[in-house]
MARKE-209782 format. One line per field, with one value per residue (C-alpha): x, y, z; residue in one letter; residue number from 1. Coordinates in nm, 4 decimals. Layout:
c1	[X / ...]
c2	[Y / ...]
c3	[Z / ...]
type	[A / ...]
seq	[NUM / ...]
// end
This chain:
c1	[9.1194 / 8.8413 / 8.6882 / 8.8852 / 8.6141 / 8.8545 / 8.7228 / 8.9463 / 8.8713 / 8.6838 / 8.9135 / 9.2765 / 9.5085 / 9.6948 / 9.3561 / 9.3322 / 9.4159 / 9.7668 / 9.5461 / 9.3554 / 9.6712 / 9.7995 / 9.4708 / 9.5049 / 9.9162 / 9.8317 / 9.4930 / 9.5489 / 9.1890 / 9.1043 / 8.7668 / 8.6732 / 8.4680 / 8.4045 / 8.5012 / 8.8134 / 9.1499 / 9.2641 / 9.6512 / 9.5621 / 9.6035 / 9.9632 / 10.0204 / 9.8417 / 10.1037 / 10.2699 / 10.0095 / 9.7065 / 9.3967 / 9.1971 / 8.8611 / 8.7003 / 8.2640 / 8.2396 / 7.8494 / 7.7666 / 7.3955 / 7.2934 / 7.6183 / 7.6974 / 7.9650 / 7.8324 / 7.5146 / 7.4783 / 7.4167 / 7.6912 / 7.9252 / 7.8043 / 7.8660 / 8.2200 / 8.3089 / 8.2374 / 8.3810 / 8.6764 / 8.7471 / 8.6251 / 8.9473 / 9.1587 / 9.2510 / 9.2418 / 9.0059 / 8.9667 / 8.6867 / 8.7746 / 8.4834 / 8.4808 / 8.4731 / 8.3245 / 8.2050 / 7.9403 / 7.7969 / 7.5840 / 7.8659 / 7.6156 / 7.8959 / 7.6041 / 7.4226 / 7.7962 / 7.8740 / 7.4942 / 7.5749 / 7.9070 / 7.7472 / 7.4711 / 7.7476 / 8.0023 / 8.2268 / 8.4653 / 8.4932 / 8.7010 / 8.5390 / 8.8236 / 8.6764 / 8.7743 / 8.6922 / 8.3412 / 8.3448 / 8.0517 / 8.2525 / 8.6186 / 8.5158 / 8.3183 / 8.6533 / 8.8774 / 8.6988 / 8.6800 / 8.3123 / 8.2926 / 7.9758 / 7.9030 / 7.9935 / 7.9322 / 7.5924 / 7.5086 / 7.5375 / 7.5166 / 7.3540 / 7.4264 / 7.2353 / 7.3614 / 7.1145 / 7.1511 / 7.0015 / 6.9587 / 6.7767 / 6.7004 / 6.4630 / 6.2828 / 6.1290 / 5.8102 / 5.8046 / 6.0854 / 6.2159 / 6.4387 / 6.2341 / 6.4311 / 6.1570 / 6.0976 / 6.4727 / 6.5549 / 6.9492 / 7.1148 / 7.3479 / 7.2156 / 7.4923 / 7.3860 / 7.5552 / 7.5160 / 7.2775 / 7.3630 / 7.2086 / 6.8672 / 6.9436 / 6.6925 / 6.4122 / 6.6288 / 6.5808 / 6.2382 / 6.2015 / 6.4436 / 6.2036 / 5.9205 / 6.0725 / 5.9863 / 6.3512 / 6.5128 / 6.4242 / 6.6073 / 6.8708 / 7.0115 / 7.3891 / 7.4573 / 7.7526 / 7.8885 / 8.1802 / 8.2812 / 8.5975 / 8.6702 / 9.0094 / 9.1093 / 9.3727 / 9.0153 / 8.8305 / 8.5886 / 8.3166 / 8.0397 / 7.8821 / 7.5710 / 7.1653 / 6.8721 / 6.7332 / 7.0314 / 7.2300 / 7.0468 / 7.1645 / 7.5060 / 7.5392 / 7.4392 / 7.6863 / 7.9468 / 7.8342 / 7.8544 / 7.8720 / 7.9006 / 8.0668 / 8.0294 / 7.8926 / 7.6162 / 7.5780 / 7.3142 / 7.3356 / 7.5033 / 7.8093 / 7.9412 / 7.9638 / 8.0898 / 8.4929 / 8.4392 / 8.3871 / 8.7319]
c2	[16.1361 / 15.8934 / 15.5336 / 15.2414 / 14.9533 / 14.6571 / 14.2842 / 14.0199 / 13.7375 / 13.4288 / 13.2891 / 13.2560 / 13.5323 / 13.4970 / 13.5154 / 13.9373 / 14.1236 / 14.3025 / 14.6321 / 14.5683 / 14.4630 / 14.7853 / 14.9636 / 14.8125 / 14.8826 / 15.2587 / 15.2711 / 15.4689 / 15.3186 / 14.9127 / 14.8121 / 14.5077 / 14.2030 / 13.8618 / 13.6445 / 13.8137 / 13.6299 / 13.8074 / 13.7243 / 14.0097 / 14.2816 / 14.1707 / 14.3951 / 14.7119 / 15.0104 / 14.9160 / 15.2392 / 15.1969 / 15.1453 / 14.8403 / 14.8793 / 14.4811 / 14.5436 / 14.1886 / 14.0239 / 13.6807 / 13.5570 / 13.6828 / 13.7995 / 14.2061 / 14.3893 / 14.6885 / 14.7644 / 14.8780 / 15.1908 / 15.2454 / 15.1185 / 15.3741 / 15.6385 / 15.5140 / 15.5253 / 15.9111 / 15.9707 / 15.8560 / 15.9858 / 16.3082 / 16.2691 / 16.3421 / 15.9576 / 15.7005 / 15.4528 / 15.0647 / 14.9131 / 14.5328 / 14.2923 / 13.8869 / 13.8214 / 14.1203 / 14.4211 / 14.4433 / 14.0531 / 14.0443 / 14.2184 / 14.5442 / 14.7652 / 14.9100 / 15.0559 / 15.1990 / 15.3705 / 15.5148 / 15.6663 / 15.8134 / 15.9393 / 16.1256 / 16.3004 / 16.3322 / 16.1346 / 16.0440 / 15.6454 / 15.3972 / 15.0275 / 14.7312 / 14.4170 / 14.1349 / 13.7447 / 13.6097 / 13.2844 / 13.1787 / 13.0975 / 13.0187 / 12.8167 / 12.5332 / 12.5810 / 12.5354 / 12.2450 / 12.0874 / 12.1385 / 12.3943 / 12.6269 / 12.5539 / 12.2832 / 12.1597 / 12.0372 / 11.9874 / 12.3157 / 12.6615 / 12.8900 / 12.9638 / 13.1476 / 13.3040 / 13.3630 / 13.4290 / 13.1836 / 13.4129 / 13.7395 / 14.0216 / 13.9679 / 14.2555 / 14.2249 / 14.0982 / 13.8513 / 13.6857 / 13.7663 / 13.4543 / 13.1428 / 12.8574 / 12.6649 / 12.9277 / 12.9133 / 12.7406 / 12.7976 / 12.4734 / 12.5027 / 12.6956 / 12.8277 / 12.9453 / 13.1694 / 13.1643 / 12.9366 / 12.6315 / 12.7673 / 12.7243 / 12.3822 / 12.2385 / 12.4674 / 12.5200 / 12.1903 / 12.1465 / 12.4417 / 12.3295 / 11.9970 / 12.2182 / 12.2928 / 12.0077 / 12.0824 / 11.8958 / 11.5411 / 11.3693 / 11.2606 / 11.6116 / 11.6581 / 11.8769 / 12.0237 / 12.1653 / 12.3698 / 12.5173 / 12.7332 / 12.7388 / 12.7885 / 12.7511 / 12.4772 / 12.4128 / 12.3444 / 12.0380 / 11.9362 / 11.7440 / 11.5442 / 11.4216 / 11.4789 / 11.7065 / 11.3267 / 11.2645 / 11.5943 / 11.7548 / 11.4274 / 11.4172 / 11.7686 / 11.6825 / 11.3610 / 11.5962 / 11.8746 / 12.1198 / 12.4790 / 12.7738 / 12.9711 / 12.7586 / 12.7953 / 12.5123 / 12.4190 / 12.2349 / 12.0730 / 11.7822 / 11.9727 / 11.9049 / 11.4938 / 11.6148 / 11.6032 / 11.2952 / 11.0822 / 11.1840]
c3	[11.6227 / 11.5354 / 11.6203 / 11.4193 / 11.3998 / 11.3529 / 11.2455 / 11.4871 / 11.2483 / 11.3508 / 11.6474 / 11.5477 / 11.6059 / 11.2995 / 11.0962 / 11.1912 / 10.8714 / 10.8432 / 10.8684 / 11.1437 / 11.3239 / 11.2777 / 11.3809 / 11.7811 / 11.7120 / 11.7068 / 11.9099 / 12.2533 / 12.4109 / 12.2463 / 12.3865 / 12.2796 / 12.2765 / 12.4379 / 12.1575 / 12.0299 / 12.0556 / 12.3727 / 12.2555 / 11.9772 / 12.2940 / 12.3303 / 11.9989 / 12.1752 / 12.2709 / 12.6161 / 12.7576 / 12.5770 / 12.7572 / 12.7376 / 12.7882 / 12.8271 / 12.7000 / 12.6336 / 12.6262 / 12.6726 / 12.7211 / 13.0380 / 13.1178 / 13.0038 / 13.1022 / 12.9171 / 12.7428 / 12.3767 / 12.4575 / 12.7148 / 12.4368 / 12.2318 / 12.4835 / 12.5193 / 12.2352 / 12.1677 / 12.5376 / 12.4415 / 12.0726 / 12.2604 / 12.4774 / 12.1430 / 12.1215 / 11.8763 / 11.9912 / 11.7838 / 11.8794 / 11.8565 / 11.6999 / 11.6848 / 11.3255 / 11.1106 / 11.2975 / 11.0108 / 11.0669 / 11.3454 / 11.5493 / 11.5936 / 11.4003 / 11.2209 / 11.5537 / 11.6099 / 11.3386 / 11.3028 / 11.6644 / 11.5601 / 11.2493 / 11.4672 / 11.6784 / 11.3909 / 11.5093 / 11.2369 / 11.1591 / 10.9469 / 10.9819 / 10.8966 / 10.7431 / 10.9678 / 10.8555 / 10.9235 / 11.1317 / 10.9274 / 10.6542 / 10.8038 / 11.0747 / 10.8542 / 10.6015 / 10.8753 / 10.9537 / 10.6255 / 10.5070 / 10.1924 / 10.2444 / 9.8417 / 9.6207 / 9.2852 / 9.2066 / 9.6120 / 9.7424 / 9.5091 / 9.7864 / 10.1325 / 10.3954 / 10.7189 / 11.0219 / 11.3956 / 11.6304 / 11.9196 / 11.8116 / 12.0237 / 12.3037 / 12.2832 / 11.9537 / 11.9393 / 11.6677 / 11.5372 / 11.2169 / 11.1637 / 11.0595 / 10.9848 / 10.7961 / 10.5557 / 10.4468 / 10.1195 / 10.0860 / 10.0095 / 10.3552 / 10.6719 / 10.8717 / 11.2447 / 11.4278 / 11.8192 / 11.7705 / 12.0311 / 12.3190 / 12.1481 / 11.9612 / 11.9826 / 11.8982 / 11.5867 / 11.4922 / 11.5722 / 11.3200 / 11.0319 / 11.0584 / 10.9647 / 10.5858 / 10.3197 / 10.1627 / 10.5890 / 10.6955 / 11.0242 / 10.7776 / 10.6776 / 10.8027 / 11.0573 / 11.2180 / 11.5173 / 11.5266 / 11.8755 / 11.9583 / 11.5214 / 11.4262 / 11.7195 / 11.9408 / 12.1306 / 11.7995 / 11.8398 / 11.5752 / 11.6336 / 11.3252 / 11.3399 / 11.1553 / 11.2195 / 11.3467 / 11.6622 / 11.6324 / 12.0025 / 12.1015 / 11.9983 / 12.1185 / 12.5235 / 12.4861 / 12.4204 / 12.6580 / 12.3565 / 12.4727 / 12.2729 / 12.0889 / 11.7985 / 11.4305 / 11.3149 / 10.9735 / 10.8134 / 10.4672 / 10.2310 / 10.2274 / 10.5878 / 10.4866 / 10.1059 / 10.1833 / 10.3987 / 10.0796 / 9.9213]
type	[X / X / X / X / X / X / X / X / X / X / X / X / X / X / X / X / X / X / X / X / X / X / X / X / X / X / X / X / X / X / X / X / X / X / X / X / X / X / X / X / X / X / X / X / X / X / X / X / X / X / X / X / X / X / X / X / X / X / X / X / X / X / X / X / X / X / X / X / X / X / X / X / X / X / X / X / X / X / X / X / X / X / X / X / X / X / X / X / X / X / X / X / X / X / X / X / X / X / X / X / X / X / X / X / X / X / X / X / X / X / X / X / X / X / X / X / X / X / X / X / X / X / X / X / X / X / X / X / X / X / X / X / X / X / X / X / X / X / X / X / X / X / X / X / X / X / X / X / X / X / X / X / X / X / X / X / X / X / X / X / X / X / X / X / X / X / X / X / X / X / X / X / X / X / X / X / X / X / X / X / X / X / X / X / X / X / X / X / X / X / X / X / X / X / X / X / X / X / X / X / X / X / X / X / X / X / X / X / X / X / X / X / X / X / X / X / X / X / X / X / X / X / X / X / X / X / X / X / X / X / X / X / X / X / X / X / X / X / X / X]
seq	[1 / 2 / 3 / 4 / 5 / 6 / 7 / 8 / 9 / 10 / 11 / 12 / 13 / 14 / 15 / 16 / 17 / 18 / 19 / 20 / 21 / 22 / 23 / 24 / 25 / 26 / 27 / 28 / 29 / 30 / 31 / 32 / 33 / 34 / 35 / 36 / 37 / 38 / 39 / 40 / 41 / 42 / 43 / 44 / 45 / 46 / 47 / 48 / 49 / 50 / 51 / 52 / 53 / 54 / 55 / 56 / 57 / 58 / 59 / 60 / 61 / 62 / 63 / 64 / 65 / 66 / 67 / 68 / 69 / 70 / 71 / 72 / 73 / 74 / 75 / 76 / 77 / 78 / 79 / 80 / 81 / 82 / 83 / 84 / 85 / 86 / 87 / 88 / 89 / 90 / 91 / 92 / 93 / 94 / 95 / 96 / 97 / 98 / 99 / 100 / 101 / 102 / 103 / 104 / 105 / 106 / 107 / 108 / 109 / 110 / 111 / 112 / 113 / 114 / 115 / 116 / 117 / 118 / 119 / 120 / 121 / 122 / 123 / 124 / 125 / 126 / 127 / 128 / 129 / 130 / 131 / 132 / 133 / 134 / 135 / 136 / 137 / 138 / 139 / 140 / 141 / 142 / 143 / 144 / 145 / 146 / 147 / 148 / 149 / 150 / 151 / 152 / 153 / 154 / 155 / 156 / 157 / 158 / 159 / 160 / 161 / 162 / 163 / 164 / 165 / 166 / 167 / 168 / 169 / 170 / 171 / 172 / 173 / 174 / 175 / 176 / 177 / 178 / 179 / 180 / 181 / 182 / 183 / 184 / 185 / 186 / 187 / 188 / 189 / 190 / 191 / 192 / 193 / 194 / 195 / 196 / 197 / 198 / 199 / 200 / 201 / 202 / 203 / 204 / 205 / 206 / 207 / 208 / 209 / 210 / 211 / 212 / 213 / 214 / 215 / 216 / 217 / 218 / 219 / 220 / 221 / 222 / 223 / 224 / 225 / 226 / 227 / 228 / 229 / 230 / 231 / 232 / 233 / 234 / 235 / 236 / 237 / 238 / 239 / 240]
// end
């Protein structure tokens, strides 16, 4: 028996690998997240148990550390537990923290890449994350970092990758902007984009620059999930 860390992809069903579908096809407990495609439970034996630990800001079911605990409970219960991540359990999905704690109890593990929605969801949407003599660098950040830390480690000014791509980062818009302002490489007339619901029937994206994008975003009552990206890449395609 062991814990099956499975990557759901980045919001389609269809975009789950053909091994993690067959991780939650023979898991006896799934517990997974808020942002998984819920129609990927359908393929979950008819008496497995799911287990829903899903965390939205201000909003969790379960702790970290109760998540931890379950998972060991329930691997300890001679089953075969997946543990069901948005995107890739190893890109700010905390699968790290996981597998540490199952390490520590020897708990054995198998982790399943799943897709990261920082790069599917701009593809999906048309905007390549590096191009040809606009864009040969990429970084990925978080725009919501723990709130216990005393100093945050993620400062958008000092980045100096071609495209930014921000993950839960719409809650906190516009400080991010106010911040991306502060680098010499951003002016008001750097493209941004908002992607919400990627991949997905519900997918919406909202065009705009550093200058009008907060604005754009309240027109359209933007609310996450959604990936931002920042850069001359998300206009590139437009011009073909």
């Amino acid at each position: 028996m062991k814990v099956i860390l499975v990557g759901a992809g980045p919001g389609d069903e269809e975009l789950i690998t053909i091994k993690g579908l067959k991780a939650i096809k023979s898991g006896d407990v799934i517990i997974y997240d808020d942002l998984i495609n819920k129609n990927l439970l359908k393929y979950a034996k008819e008496d497995a148990e799911l287990i829903y630990v899903g965390k939205r800001k201000g909003k969790h079911s379960y702790k970290q550390e109760d998540i931890n605990r379950l998972l060991v409970e329930k691997v300890k219960e001679n089953k075969v537990v997946v543990r069901l991540k948005g995107g890739d359990p190893f890109v700010f999905g905390r699968g790290g923290e996981e597998v540490l704690y199952l390490k520590k109890h020897n708990i054995p593990y198998e982790v399943i890449p799943g897709i990261t929605s920082a790069i599917a969801v701009p593809e999906v949407a048309g905007i390549p994350l590096t191009y040809r003599k606009i864009s040969t660098s990429f970084t990925v950040v978080t725009g919501h970092e723990a709130e216990d830390k005393e100093e945050k480690q993620v400062k958008l000014r000092n980045l100096n990758g071609d495209t930014i791509v921000i993950l839960m980062g719409i809650t906190n818009l516009e400080e991010h902007v106010e911040e991306l302002l502060k680098n010499p490489r951003r002016s008001e007339d750097t493209p941004v984009a908002i992607i919400t619901r990627g991949t997905t029937e519900r997918q919406k994206v909202i065009k705009g620059t550093l200058g009008n994008i907060v604005k754009k975003a309240k027109e359209n009552s933007v609310k996450p999930p959604g990936v931002i990206v920042v850069g001359d890449v998300v206009n590139v395609l437009d011009n073909i």
